[in-house]
PyMOL Python script that loads the backbone (N, CA, C, O; Angstrom):
from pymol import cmd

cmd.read_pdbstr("""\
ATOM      1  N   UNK A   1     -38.371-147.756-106.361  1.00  0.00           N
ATOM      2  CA  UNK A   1     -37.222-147.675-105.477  1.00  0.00           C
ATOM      3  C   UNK A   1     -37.619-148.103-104.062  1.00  0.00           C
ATOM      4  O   UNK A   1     -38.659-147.681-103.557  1.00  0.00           O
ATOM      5  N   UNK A   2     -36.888-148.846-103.492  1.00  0.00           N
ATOM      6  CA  UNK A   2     -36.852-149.239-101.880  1.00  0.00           C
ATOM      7  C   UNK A   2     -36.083-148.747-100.785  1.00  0.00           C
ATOM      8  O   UNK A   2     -34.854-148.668-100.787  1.00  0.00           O
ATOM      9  N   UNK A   3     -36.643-148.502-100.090  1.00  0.00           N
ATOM     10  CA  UNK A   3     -35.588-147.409 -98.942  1.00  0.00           C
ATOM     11  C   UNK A   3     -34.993-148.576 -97.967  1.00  0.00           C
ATOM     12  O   UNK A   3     -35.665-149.345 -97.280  1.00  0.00           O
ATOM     13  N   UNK A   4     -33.703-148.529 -98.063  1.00  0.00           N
ATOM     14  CA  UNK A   4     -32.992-149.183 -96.924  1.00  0.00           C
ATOM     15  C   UNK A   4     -33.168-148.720 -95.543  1.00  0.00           C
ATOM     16  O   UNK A   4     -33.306-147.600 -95.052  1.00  0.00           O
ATOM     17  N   UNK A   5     -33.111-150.283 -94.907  1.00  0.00           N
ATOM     18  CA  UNK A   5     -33.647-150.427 -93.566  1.00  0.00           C
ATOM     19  C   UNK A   5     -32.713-149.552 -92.782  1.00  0.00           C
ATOM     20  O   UNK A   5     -33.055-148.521 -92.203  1.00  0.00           O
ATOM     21  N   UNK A   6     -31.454-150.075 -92.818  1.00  0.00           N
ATOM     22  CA  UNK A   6     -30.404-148.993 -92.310  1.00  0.00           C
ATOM     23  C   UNK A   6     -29.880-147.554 -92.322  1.00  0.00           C
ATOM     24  O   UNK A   6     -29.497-146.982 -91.301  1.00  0.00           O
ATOM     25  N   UNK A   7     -29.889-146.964 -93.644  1.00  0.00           N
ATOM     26  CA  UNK A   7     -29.923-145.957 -93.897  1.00  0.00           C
ATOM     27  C   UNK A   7     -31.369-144.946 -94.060  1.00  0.00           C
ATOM     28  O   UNK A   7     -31.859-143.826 -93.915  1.00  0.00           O
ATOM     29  N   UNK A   8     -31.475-145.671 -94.277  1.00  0.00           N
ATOM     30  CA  UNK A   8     -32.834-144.627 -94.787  1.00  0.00           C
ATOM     31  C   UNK A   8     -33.187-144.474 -96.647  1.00  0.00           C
ATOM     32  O   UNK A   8     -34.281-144.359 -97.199  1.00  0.00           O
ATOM     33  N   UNK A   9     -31.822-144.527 -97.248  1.00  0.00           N
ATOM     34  CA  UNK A   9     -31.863-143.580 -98.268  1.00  0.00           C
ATOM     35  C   UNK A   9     -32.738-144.944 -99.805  1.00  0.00           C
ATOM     36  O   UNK A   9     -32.661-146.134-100.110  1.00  0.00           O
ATOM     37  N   UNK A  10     -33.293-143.977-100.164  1.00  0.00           N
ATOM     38  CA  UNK A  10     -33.686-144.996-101.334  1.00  0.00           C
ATOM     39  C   UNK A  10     -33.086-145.236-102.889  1.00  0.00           C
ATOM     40  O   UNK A  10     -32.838-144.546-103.878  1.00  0.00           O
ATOM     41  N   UNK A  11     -33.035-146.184-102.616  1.00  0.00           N
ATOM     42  CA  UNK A  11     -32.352-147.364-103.558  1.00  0.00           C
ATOM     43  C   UNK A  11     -32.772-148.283-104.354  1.00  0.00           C
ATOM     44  O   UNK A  11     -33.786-148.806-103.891  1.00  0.00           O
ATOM     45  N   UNK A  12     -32.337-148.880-105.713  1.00  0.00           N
ATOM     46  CA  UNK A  12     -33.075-149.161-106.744  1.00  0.00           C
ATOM     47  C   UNK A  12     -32.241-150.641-106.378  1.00  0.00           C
ATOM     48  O   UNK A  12     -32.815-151.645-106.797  1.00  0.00           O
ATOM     49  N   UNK A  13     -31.470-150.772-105.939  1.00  0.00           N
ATOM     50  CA  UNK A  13     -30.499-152.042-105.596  1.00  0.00           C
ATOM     51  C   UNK A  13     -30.728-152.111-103.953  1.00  0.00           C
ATOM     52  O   UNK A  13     -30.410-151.118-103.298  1.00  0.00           O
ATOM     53  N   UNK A  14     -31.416-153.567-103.113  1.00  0.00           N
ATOM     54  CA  UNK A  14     -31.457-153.595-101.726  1.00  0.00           C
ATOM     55  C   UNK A  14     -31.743-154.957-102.015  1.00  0.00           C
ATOM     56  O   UNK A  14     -32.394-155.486-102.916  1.00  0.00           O
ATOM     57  N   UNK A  15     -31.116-155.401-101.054  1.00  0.00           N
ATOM     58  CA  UNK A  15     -31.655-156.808-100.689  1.00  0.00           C
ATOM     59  C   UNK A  15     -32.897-156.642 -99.841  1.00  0.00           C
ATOM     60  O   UNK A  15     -33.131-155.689 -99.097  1.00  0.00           O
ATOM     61  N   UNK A  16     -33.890-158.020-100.121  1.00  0.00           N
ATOM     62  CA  UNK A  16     -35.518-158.088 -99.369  1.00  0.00           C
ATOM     63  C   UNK A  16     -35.167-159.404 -98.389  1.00  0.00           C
ATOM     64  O   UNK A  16     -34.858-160.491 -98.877  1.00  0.00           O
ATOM     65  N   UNK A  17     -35.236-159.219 -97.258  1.00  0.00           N
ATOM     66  CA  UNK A  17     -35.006-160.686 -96.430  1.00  0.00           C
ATOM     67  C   UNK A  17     -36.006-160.238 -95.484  1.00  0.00           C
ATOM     68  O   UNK A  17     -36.256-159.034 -95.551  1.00  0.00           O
ATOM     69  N   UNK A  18     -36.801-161.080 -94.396  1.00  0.00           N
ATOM     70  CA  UNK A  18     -37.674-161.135 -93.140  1.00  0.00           C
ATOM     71  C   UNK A  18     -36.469-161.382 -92.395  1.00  0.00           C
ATOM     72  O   UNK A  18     -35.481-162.073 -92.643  1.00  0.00           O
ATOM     73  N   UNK A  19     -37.008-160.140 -90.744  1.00  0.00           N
ATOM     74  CA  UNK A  19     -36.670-160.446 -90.070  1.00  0.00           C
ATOM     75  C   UNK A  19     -35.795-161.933 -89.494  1.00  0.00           C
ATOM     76  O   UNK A  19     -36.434-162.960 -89.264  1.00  0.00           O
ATOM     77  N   UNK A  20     -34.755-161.888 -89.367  1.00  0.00           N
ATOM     78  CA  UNK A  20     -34.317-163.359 -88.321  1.00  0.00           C
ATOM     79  C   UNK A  20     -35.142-164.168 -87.109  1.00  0.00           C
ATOM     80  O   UNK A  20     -35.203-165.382 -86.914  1.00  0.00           O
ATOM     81  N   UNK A  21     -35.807-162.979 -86.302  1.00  0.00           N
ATOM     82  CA  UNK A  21     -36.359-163.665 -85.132  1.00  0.00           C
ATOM     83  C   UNK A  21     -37.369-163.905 -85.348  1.00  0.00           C
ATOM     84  O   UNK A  21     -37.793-165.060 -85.321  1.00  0.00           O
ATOM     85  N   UNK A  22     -38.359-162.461 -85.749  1.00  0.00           N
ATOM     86  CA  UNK A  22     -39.985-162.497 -85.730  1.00  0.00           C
ATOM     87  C   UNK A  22     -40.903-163.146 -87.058  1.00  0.00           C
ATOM     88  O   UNK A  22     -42.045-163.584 -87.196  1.00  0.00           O
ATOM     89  N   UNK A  23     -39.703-162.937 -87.939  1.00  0.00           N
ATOM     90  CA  UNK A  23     -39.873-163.557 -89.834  1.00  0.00           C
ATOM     91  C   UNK A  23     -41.065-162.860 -90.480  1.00  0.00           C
ATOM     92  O   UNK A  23     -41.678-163.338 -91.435  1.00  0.00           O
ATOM     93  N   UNK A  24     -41.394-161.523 -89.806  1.00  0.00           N
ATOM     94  CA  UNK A  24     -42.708-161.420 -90.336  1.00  0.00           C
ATOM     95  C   UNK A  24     -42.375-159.770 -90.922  1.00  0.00           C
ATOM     96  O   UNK A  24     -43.024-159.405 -91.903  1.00  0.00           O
ATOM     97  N   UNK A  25     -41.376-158.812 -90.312  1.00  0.00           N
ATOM     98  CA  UNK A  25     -41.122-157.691 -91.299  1.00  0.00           C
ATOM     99  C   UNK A  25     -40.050-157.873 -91.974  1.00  0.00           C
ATOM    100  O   UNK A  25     -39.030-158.441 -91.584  1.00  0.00           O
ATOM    101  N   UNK A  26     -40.297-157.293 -93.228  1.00  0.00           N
ATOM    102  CA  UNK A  26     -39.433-157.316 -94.405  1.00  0.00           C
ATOM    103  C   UNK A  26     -38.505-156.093 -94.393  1.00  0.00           C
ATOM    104  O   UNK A  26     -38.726-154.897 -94.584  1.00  0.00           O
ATOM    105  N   UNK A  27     -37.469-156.741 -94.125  1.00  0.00           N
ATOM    106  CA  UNK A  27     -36.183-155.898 -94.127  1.00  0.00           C
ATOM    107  C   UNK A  27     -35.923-155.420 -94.888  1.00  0.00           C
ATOM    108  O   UNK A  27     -36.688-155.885 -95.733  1.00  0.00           O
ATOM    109  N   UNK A  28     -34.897-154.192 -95.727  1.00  0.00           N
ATOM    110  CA  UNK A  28     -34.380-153.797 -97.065  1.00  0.00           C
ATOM    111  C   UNK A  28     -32.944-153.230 -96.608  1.00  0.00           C
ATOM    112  O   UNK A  28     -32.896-152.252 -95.863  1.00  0.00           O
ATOM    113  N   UNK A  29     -31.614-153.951 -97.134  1.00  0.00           N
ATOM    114  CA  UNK A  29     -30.621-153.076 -96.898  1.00  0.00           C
ATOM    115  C   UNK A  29     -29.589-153.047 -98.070  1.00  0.00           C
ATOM    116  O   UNK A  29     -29.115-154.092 -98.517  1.00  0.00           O
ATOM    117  N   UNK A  30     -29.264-151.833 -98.544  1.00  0.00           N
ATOM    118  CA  UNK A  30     -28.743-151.225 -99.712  1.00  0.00           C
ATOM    119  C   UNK A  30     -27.230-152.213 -99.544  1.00  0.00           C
ATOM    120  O   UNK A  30     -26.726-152.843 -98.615  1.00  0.00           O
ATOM    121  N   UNK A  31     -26.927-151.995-100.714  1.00  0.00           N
ATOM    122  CA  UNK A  31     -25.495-152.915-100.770  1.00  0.00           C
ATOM    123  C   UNK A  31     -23.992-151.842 -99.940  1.00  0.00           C
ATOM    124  O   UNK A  31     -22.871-152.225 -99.605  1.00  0.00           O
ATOM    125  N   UNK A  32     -24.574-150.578 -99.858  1.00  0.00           N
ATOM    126  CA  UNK A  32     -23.087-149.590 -99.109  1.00  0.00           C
ATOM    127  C   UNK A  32     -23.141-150.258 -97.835  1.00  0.00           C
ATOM    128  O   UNK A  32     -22.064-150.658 -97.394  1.00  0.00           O
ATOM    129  N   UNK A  33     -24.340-150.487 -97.053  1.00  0.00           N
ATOM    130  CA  UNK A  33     -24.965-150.256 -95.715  1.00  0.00           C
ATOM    131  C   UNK A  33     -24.267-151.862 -95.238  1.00  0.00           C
ATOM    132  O   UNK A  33     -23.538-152.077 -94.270  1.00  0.00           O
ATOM    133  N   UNK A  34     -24.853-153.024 -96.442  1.00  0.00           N
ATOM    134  CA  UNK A  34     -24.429-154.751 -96.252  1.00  0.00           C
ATOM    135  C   UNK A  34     -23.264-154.262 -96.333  1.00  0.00           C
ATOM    136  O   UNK A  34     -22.748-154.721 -95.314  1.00  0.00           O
ATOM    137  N   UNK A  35     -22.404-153.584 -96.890  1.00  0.00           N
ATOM    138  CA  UNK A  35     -20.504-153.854 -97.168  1.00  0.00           C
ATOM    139  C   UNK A  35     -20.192-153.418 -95.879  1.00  0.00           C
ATOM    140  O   UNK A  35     -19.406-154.211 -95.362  1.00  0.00           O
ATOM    141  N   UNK A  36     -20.475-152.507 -95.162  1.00  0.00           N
ATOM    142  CA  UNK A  36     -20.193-151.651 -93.926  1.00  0.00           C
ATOM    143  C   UNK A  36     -20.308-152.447 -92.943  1.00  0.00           C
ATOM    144  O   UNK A  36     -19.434-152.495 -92.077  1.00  0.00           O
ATOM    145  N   UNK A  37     -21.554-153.311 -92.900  1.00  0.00           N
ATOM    146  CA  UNK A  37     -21.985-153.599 -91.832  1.00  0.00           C
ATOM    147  C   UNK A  37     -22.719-153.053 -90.886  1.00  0.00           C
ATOM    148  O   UNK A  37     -22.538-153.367 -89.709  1.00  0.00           O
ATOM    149  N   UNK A  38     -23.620-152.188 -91.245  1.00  0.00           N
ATOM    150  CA  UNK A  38     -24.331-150.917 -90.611  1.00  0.00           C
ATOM    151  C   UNK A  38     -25.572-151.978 -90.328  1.00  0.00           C
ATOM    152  O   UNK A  38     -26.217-152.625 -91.154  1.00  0.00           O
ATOM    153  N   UNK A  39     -25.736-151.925 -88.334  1.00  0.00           N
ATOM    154  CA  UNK A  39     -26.645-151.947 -88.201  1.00  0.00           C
ATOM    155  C   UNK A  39     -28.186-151.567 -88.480  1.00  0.00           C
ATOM    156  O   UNK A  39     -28.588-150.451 -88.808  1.00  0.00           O
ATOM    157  N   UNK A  40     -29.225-153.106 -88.220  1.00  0.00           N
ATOM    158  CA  UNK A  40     -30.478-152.461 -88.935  1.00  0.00           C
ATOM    159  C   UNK A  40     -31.096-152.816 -87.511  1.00  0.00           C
ATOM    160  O   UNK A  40     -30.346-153.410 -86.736  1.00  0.00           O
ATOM    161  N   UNK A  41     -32.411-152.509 -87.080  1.00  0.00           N
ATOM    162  CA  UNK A  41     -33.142-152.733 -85.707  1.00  0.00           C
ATOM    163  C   UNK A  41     -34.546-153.376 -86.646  1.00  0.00           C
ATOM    164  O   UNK A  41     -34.568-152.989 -87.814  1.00  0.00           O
ATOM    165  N   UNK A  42     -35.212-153.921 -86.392  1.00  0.00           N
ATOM    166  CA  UNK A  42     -36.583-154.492 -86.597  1.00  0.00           C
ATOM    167  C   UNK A  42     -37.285-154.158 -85.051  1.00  0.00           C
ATOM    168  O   UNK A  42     -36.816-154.158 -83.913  1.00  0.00           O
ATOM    169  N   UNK A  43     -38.856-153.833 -85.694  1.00  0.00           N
ATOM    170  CA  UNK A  43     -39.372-153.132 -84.938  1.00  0.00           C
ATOM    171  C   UNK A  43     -39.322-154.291 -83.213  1.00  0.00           C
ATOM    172  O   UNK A  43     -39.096-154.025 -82.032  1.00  0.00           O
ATOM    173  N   UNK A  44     -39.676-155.592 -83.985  1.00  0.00           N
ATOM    174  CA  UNK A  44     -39.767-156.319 -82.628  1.00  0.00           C
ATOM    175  C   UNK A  44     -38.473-156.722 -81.625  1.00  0.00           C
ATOM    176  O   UNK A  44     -38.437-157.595 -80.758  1.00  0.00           O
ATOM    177  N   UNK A  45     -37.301-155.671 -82.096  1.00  0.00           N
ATOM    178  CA  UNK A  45     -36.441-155.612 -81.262  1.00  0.00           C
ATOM    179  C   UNK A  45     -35.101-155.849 -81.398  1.00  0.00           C
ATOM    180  O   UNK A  45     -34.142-155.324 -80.833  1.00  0.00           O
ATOM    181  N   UNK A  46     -35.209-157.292 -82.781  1.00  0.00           N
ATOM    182  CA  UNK A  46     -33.920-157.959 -83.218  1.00  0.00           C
ATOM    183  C   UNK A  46     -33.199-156.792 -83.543  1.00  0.00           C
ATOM    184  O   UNK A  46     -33.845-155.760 -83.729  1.00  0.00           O
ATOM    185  N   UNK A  47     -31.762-156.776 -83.659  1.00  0.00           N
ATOM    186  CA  UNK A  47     -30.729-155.614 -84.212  1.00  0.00           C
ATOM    187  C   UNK A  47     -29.494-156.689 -84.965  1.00  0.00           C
ATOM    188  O   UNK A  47     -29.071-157.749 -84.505  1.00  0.00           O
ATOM    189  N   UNK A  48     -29.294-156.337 -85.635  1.00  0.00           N
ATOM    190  CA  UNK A  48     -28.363-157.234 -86.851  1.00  0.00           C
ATOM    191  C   UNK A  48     -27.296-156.348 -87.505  1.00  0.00           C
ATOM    192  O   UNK A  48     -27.426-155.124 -87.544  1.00  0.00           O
ATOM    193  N   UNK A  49     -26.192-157.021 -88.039  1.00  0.00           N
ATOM    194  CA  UNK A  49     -25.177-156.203 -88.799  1.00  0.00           C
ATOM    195  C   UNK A  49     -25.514-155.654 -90.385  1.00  0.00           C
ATOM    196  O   UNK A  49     -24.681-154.987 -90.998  1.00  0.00           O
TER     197      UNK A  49
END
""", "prot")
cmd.dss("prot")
cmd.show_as("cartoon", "prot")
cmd.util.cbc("prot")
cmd.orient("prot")
């Protein structure tokens, strides 16, 4: 299971994408969190829907 970037909560279903800006941490966000649009932060600062 993978814990979403946004929520927290862990999940057997998340999408895996790198960061937009820095491309180097690997993001995880559950499919409730992508439908919502719930912000995620990456450590080097980027913040995304």
């Amino acid at each position: 299971m993978a814990k979403c970037t946004s929520c927290g909560n862990e999940s057997g279903e998340v999408i895996k994408f790198n960061c937009p800006r820095c491309n180097k941490k690997l993001m995880q966000r559950c499919d409730k969190c992508r439908s919502l649009s719930i912000e995620y932060k990456c450590p080097c600062g980027f913040e995304g829907p």
